[in-house]
C-alpha positions as CSV (number, residue, x, y, z in Angstrom):
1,X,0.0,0.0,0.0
2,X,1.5,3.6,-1.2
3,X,1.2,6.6,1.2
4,X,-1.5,8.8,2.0
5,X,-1.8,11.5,-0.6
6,X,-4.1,14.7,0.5
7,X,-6.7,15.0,-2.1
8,X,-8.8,18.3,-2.9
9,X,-12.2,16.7,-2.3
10,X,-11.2,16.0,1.7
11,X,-11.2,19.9,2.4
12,X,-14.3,20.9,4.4
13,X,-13.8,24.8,3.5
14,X,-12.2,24.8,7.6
15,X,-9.2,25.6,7.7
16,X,-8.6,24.4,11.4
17,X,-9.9,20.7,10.5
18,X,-8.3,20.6,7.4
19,X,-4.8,21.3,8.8
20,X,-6.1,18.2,11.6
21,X,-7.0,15.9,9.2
22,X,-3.9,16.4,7.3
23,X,-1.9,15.9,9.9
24,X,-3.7,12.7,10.7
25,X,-3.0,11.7,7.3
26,X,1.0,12.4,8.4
27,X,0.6,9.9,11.2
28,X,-0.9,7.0,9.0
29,X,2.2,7.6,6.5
30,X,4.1,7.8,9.7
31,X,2.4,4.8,10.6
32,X,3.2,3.0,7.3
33,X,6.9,4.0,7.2
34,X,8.0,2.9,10.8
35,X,6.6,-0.5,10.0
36,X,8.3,-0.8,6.6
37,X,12.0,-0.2,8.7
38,X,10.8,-2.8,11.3
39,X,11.0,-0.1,13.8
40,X,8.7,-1.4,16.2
41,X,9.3,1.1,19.2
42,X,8.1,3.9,16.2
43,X,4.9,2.3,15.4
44,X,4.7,1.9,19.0
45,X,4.8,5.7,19.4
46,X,3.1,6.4,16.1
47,X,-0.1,4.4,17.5
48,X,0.3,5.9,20.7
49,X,0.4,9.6,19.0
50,X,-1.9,9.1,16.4
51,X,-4.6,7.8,19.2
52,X,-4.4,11.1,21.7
53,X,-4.4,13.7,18.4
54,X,-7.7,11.8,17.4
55,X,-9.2,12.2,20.2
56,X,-8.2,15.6,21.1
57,X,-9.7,16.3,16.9
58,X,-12.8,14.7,17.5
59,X,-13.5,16.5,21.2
60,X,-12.9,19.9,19.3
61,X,-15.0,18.9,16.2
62,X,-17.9,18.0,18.4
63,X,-17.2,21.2,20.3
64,X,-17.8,23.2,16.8
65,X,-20.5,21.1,15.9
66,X,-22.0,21.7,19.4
67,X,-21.6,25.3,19.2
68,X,-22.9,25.7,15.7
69,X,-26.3,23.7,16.5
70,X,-25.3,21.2,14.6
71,X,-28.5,19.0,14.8
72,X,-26.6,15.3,13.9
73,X,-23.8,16.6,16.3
74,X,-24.7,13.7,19.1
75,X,-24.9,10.8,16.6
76,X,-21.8,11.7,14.9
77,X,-20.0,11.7,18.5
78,X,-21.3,8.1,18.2
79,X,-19.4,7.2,15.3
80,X,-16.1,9.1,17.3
81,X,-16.6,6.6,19.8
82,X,-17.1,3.5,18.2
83,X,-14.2,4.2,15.7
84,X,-11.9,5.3,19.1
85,X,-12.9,1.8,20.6
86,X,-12.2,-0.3,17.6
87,X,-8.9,1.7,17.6
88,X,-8.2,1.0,21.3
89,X,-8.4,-2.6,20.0
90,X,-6.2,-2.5,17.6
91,X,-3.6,-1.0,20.0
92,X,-4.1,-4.4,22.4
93,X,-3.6,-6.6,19.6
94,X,-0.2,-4.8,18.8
95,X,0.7,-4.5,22.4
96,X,0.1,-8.6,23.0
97,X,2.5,-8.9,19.8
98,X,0.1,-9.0,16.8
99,X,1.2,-7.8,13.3
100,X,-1.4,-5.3,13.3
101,X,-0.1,-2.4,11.4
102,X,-1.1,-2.9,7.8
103,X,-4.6,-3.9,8.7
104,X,-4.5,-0.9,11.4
105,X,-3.2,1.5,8.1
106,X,-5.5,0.5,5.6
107,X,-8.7,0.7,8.3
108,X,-7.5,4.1,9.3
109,X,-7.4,5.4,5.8
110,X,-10.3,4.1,4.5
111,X,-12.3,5.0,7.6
112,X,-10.3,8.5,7.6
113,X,-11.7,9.4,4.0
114,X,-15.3,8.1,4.3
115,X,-15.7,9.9,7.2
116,X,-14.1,13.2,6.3
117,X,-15.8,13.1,3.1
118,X,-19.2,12.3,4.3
119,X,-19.9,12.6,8.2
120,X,-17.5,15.6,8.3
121,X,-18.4,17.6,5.4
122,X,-22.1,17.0,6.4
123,X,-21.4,19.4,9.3
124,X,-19.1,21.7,7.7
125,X,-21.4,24.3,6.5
126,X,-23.6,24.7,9.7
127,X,-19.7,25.1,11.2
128,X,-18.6,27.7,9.0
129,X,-21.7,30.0,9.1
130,X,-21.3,29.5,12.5
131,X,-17.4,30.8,13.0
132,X,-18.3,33.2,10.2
133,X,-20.8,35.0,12.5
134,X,-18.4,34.5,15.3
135,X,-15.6,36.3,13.5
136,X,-18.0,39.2,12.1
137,X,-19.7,39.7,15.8
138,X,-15.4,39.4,17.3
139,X,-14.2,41.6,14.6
140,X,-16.6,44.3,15.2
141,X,-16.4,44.5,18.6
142,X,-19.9,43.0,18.9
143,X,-19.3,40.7,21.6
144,X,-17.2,43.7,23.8
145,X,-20.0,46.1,23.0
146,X,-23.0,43.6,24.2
147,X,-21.2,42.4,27.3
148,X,-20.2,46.2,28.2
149,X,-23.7,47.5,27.3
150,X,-25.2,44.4,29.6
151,X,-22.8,44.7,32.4
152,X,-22.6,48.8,32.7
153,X,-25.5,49.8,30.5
154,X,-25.2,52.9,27.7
């Protein structure tokens, strides 16, 4: 299996997820590399790393999707957490010895672009209206001027 090339159609028009889901796509190459040089301590590492950036992704993607009123934002948690467990698993089997790292790399790809090209961008719009509305209220002084005007009045 070749590495992980970005493609256009996995952009979500954010720029913040992009740049996390690209560096996902780093790890998984990462992944796939450290195995090839029978480095097992790497892919050790690699697992271990690519595991606690997922999670912290996916706890600030549902934070987006929470804040934007995203109204599928609970069942795509869901599919965070039972991709997260089936991960965990893979992580035993490697730690008890397994040769898990090809079938790890090609369910983390596959998984990866389904997901970002179908659970992720169905969220991305109600997330960028809502940071665009965000950034217009931050930008001119909306959010100062309401709290000030609520606090102190005038």
């Amino acid at each position: 299996m070749a590495l992980l090339i970005w493609q256009d159609d996995l952009n979500t028009g954010i720029d913040i997820i992009d740049t996390q889901h690209q560096r996902i796509v780093e790890m998984i190459n990462r992944l796939h590399v450290s195995n090839k040089m029978m480095e097992r301590m790497a892919v050790a590492e690699v697992i271990d790393e690519l595991i606690d950036y997922t999670l912290s992704h996916f706890a600030f993607e549902e934070e987006l999707m929470k804040e934007a009123g995203y109204p599928f934002s609970a069942a795509h948690k869901r599919v965070h957490e039972v991709f997260t467990k089936r991960v965990g698993e893979y992580r035993l089997r490697f730690e008890a010895g397994e040769d898990i790292v090809d079938e790890l790399r090609s369910m983390l790809s596959r998984w990866l672009f389904n997901h970002i090209r179908n659970d992720d961008k169905a969220y991305s719009e109600a997330v960028r209206r809502h940071l665009n509305v965000f950034a217009r209220e931050h930008q001119q002084g909306g959010w100062l001027r309401r709290t000030v005007h609520r606090l102190f009045g005038g």
